[in-house]
VMD Tcl script that draws the C-alpha trace (Angstrom):
set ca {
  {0.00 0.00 0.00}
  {1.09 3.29 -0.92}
  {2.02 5.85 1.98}
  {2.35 9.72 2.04}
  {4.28 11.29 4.82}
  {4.40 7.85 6.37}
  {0.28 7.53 6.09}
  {-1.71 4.32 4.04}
  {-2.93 6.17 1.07}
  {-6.09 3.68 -0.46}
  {-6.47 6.17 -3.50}
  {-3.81 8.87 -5.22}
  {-5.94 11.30 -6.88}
  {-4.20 13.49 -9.74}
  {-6.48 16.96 -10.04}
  {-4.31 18.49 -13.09}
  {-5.41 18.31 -16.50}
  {-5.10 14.86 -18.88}
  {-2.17 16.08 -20.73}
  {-0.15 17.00 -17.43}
  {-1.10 13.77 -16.50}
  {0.16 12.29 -19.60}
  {3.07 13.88 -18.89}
  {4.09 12.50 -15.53}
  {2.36 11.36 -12.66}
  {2.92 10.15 -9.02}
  {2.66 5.95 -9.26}
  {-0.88 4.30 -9.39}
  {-2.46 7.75 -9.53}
  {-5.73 8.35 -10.99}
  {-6.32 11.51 -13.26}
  {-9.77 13.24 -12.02}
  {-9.20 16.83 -12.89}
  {-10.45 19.09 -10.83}
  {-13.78 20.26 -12.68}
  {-15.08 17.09 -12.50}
  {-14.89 16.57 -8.91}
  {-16.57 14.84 -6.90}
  {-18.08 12.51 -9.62}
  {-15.41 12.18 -11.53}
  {-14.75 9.74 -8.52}
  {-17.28 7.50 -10.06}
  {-15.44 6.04 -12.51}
  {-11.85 5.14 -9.95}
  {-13.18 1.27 -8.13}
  {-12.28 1.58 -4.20}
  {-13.69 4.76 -3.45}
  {-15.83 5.50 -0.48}
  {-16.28 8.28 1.37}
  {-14.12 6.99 3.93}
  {-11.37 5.64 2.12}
  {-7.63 7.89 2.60}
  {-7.50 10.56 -0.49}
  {-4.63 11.80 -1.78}
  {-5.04 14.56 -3.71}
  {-2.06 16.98 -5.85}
  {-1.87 18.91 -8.31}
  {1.29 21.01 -10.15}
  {1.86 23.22 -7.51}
  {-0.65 22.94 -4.80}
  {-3.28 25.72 -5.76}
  {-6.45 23.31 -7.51}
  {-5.26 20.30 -4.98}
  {-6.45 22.64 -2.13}
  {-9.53 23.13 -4.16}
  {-10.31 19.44 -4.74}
  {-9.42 18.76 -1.25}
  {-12.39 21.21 -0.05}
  {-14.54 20.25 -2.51}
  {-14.27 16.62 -1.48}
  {-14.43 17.38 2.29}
  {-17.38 19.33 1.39}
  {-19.02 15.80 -0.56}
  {-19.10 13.78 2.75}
  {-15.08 12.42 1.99}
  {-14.01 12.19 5.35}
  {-10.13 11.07 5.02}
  {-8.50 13.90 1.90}
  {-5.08 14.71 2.39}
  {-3.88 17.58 0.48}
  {-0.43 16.82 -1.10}
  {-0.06 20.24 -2.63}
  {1.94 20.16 -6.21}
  {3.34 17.43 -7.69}
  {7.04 17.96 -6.53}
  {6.29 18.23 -3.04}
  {4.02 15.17 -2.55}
  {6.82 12.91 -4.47}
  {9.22 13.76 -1.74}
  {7.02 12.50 0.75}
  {5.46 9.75 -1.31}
  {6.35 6.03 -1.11}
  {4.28 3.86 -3.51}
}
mol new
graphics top color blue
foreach p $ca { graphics top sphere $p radius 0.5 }
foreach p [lrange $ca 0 end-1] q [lrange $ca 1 end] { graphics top cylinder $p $q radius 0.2 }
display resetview
């Protein structure tokens, strides 16, 4: 199981856009951009409203968004890993 800052992660959620998805992403990450949360979740198996979120972005701005949108949805366990280059330092898949 994956872990952020030493954490179980169930689900890695990518917020950016397909193509900067495309163009790198944090391992076993799913790409739900941000302006199709929260049902974008639909289509990404293992997600409940209590299962651990992960949630970044490139730099930290729309993973704080998705992270409040999702909190706001009845998600109960988001972590906000801010922009892609600071949740792979703290990432372990």
């Amino acid at each position: 199981m994956p872990t952020f800052r030493n954490s179980p992660v169930d689900v890695v959620i990518d917020v950016r856009s397909k193509v900067e998805y495309w163009l790198g992403h944090l391992p076993g990450a799913h790409c739900v951009p941000v302006d199709t949360l929260p049902d974008g979740l639909d289509g990404v198996a293992g997600v409940s409203k209590s299962a651990s979120l992960l949630v970044y972005c490139a730099s930290g701005g729309r993973s704080a968004m998705a992270a409040q949108m999702l909190r706001l949805a009845g998600y109960t366990n988001v972590v906000d890993g801010g922009g892609i280059a600071a949740a792979t330092a703290e990432f372990d898949a």
